[in-house]
C-alpha positions in Angstrom: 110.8 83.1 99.7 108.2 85.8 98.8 110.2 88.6 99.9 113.5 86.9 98.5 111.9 86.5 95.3 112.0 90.3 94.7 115.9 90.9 94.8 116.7 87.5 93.9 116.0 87.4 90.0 117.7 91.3 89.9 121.3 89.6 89.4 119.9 87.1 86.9 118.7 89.4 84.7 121.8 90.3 81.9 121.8 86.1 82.2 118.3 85.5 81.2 117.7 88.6 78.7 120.9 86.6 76.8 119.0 83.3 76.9 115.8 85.2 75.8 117.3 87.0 73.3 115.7 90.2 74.8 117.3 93.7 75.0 117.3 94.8 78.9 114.5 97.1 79.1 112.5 94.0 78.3 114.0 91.8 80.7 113.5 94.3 83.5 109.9 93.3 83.0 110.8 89.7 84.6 110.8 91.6 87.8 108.3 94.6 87.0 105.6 91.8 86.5 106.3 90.1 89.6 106.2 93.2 92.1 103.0 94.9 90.1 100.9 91.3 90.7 101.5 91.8 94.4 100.6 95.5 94.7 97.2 95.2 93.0 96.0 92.0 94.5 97.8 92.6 98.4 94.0 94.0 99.2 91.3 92.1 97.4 93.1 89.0 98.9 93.3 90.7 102.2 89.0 90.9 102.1 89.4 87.4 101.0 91.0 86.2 104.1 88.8 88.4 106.5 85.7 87.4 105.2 86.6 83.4 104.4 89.8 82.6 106.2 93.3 83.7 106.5 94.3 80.2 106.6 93.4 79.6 103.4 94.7 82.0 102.0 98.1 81.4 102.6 97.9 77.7 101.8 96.4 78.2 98.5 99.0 81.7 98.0 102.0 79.0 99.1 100.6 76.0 96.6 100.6 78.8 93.6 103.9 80.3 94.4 105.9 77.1 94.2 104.0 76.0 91.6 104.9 79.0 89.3 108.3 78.5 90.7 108.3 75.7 88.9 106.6 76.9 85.7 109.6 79.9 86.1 112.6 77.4 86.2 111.0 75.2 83.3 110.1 78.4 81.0 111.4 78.1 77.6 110.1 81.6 76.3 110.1 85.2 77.4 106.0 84.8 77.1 106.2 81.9 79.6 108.5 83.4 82.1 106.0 86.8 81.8 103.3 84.2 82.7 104.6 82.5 85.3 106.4 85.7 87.4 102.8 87.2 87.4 101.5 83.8 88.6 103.8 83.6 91.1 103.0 87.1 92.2 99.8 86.1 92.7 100.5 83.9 95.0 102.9 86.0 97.1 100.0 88.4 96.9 98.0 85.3 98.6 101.1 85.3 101.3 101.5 88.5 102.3 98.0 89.4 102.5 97.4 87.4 105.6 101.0 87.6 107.1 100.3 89.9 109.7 96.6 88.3 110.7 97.9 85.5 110.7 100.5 86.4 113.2 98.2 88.2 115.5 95.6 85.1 115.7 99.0 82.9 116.5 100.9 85.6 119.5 98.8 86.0 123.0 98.1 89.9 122.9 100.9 90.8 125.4 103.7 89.3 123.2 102.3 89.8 119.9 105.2 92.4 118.9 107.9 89.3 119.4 106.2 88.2 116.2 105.6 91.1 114.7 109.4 91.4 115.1 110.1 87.9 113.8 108.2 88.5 110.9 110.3 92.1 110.2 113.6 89.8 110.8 112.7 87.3 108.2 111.9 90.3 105.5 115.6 92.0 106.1 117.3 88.8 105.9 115.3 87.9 103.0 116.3 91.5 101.4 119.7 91.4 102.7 120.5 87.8 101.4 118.9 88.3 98.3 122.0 89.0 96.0 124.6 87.2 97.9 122.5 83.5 97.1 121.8 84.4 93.8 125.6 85.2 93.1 126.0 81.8 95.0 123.9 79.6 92.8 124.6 81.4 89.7 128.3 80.6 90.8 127.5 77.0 90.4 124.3 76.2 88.3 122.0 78.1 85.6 119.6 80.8 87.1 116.7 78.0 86.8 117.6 76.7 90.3 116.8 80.6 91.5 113.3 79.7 91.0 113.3 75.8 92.0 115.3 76.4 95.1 111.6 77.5 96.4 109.8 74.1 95.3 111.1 72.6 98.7 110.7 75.0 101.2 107.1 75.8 99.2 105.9 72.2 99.7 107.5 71.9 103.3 105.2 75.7 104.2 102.3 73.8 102.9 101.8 71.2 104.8 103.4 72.5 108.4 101.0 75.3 107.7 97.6 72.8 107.1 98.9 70.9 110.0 99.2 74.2 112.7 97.6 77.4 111.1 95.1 79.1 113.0 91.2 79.4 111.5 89.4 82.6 111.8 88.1 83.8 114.5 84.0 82.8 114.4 81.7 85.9 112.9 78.1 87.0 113.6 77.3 86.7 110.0 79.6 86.7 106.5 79.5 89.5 103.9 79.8 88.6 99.8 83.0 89.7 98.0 82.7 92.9 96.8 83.9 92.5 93.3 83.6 95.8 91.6 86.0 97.1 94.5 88.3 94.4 93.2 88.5 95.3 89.9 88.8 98.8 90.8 91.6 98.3 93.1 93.6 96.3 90.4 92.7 99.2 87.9 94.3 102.3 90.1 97.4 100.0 92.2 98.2 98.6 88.7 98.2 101.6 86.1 99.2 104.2 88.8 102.8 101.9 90.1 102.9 100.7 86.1 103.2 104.1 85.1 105.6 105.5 87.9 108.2 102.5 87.4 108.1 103.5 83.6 108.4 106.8 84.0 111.2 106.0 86.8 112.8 104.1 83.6 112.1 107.2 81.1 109.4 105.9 79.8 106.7 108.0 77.2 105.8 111.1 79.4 102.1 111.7 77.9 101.6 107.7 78.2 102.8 107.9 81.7 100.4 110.7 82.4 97.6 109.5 80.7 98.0 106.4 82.7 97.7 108.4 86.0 95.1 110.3 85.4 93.1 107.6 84.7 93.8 105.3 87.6 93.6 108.4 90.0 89.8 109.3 88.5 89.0 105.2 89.1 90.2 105.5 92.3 88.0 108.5 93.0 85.5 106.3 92.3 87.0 103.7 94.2 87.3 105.4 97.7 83.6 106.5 97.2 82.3 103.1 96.9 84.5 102.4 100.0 82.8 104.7 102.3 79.5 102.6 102.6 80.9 99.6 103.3 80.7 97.6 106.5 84.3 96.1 105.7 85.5 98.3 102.7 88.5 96.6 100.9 90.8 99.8 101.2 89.8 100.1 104.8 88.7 103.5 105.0 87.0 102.8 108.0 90.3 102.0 109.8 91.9 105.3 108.8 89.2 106.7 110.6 91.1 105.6 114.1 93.5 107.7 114.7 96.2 105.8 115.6 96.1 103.4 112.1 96.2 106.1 110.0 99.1 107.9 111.5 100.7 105.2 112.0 100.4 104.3 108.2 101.3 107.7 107.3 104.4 107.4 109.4 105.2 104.1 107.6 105.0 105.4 103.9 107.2 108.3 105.4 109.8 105.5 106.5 110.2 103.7 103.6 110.7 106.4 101.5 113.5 107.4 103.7 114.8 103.9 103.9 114.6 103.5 99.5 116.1 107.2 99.3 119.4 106.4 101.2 119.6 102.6 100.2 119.4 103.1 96.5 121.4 106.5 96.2 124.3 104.8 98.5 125.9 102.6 96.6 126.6 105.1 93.8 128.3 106.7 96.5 130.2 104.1 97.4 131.5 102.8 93.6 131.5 106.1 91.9 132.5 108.8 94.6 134.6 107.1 96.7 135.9 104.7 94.5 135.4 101.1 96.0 134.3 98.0 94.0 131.6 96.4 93.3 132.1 93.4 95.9 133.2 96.2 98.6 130.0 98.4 98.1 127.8 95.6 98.9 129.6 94.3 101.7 129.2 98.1 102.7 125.7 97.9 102.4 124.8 94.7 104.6 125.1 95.9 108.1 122.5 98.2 107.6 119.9 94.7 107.3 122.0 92.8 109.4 121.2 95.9 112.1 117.7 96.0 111.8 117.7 91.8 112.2 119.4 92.5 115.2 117.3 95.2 116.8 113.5 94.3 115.8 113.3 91.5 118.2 115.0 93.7 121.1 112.4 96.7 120.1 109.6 94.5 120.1 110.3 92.8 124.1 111.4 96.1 124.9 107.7 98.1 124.0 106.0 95.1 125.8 106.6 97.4 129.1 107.5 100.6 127.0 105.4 103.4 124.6 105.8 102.0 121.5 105.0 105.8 119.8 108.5 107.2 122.2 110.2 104.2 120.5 109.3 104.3 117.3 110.4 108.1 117.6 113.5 107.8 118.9 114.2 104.7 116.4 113.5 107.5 113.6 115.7 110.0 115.2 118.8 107.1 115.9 118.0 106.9 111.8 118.5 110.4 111.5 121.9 110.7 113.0 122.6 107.6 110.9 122.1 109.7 107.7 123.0 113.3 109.0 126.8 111.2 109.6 126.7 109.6 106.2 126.0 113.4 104.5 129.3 114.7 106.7 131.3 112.0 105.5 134.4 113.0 103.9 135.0 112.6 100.1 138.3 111.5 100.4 140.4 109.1 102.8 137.4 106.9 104.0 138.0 103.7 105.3 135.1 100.7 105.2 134.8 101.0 109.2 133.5 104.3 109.1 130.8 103.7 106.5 129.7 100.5 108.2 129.2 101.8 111.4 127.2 104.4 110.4 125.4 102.5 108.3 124.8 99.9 111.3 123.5 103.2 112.9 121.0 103.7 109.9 119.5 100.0 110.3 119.6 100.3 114.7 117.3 103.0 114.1 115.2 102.0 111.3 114.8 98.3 113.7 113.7 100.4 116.5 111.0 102.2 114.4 109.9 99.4 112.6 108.4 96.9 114.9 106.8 99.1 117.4 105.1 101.1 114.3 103.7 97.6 113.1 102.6 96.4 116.9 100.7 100.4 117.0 98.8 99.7 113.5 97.8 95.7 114.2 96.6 96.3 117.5 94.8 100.1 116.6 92.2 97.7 114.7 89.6 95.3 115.5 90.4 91.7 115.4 87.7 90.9 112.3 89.7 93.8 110.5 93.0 92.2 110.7 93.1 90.9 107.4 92.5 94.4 105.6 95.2 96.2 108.3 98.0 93.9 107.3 97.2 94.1 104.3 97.5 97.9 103.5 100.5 97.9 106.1 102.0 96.0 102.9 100.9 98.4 100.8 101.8 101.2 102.8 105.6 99.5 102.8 105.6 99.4 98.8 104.0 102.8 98.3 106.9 104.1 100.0 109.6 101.9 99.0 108.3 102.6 95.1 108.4 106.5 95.9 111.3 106.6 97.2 112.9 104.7 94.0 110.9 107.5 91.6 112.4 110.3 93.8 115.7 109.0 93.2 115.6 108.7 89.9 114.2 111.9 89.2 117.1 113.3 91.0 119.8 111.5 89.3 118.4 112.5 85.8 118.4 116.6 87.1 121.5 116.7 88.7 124.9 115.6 88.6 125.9 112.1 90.4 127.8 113.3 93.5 125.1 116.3 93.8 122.3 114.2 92.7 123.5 111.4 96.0 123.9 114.2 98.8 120.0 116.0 97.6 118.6 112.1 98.2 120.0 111.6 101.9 118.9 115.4 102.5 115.6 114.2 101.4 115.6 110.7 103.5 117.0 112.9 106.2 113.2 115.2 105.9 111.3 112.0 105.7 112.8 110.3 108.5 111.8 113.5 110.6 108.2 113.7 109.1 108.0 110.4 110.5 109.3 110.6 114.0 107.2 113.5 114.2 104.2 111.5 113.3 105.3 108.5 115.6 105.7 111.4 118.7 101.7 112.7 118.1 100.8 109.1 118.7 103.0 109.0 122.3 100.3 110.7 124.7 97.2 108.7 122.6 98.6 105.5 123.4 99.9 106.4 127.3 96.1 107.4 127.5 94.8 104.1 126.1 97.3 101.5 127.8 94.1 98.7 128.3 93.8 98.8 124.3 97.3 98.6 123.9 
């Protein structure tokens, strides 16, 4: 419901700026609000969870979420709805912070990439099935039931999650909070992805700048606090292994690849080639419905296999996915031959995926869990946001058609960069098969 909560309200929106009486820029906000609370608090609640427990964390992240759900559905004001989209980010923040640790504590070691994948399937369908339910239940009922549809499902994840979730694994001794890395952390995530997603949306360009400069010179101080830390919030001390950082590296490079094509397609679709609305997001779906597919099969098949060869070879199967969609031809296109290359696009972005998360989880000590899933999370909306500010920058210098073919030419260097990155890791990982 976290991940479905980002695409969900998107259809909603002309609906609820009418019953607002708010122009569209300020509706946009419903969801700007939402994603922002999750990028600066994904890793001050990740320290949370490894230093108290991961468990907690997500009970108390699920208990706020469906609360605000609630507080969304009953909102009688712009004000209130601001209030209680941030509130719920905050508790899908609390979610997705502890996600991956909390997967690695459940999975034995030699099958922990099964849920690794599970987890990756339950995020495409989410994305996937975002805008088809929402059409559904805006179909039959006012856009209120988008947010109480989660009040169930939230209370039933609360107490199946009290009842079996995992607690931390025992420590030598705790450490405190650190809570001057926490405001700092909200400082730089918040004005820094504030400023790109105006500036995406032609916002004031001095503001804009202003607003980066000054959460990259906090976050100079920021990473220099983080250096003498025993468990620094940014983990700094993971990037340090090899294998995390690369393999975080590879992910921003993947997503950016992945929000290039997926955002510049459809205009391809509707305004190039001419089909309709309905048709160009049918068009769209077997790309998630691919990757659904595939993660699970990546994931039993790098139990016995190099999970850096996979993960390259996934990249380059995405590659061919996007070199085909640049030769298509302009004219005379029929839906089959989109949708199996864009089936191509999500086999290959499955087959990365899941053996890129089972390399970064298991490159990091167990205590550290908490802080790697979280800025694998972070790592997945750096890129996903970049790759929405690189598209829009194109659009707004070049004409449409043009503007389409210079994004997949771009996803198409990306997804290279990063099966580049995913083949340095190959002979580290053959050479360290007991970690592994």
């Amino acid at each position: 419901m976290t991940v479905l909560d980002v695409t969900l309200v998107n259809v909603a929106l002309p609906v609820m700026a009418e019953k607002f009486s708010i122009s569209d820029s300020y509706a946009v906000w419903i969801v700007t609000i939402y994603q922002l609370a999750i990028t600066m608090l994904l890793l001050p609640l990740s320290s949370v969870g490894d230093l108290f427990s991961y468990r907690r964390n997500f009970l108390i992240g699920v208990a706020v979420f469906t609360l605000s759900s609630a507080l969304c559905a009953a909102s009688t004001s712009f004000s209130m709805i601001l209030f209680s989209r941030a509130l719920q980010g905050v508790g899908a923040a609390c979610v997705m912070s502890v996600n991956i640790a909390l997967t690695r504590l459940i999975y034995p070691r030699h099958i922990l990439g099964r849920g690794l994948a599970l987890n990756a399937m339950v995020i495409a369908i989410a994305t996937a099935a975002g805008p088809t339910i929402a059409g559904c239940i805006l179909s039959v009922a006012s856009w209120h039931w988008l947010f109480l549809i989660n009040v169930p499902f939230g209370i039933a994840a609360f107490f199946i999650g009290k009842k079996l979730l995992p607690a931390n694994p025992p420590k030598e001794h705790k450490l405190k909070f650190d809570w001057i890395s926490g405001i700092e952390n909200t400082i730089v995530f918040g004005l820094i992805f504030y400023s790109l997603g105006s500036f995406a949306r032609k916002g004031d360009l001095f503001t804009n700048a202003c607003l980066i400069c000054v959460g990259i010179i906090v976050g100079i101080f920021y990473v220099r606090r983080q250096l003498d830390k025993e468990a620094p919030m940014l983990p700094v001390d993971l990037f340090r292994i090899r294998l995390y950082s690369l393999s975080i590296a590879t992910s921003i490079c993947s997503f950016i690849a992945q929000n290039l094509a997926m955002i510049s397609l459809p205009f391809l679709f509707f305004n190039s080639l001419g089909f309709s609305e309905i048709t160009t997001g049918l068009l769209m779906t077997p790309w998630p419905l691919a990757t659904m597919i595939v993660s699970p099969i990546a994931a039993k098949f790098v139990e016995k296999h190099n999970p850096g060869i996979t993960a390259a070879f996934g990249m380059g199967v995405y590659a061919i996915g996007i070199s085909l969609m640049l030769l298509l031809p302009h004219s005379d296109v029929s839906e089959l031959n989109i949708a199996w290359r864009m089936a191509l696009c999500g086999i290959g972005f499955g087959l990365f995926q899941t053996p890129n998360n089972i390399v970064m989880v298991i490159a990091t000590p167990i205590q550290r869990t908490g802080g790697a899933g979280g800025m694998q999370s972070t790592a997945r909306l750096v890129g996903q946001t970049l790759g929405a500010t690189f598209v829009t920058l194109i659009f707004a210098i070049s004409s449409a058609v043009l503007s389409v073919r210079i994004c997949l030419c771009l996803a198409l260097g990306m997804a290279l960069v990063a099966g580049i990155l995913s083949l340095t890791r190959a002979s580290r990982l053959q050479a360290d098969d007991r970690k592994l």
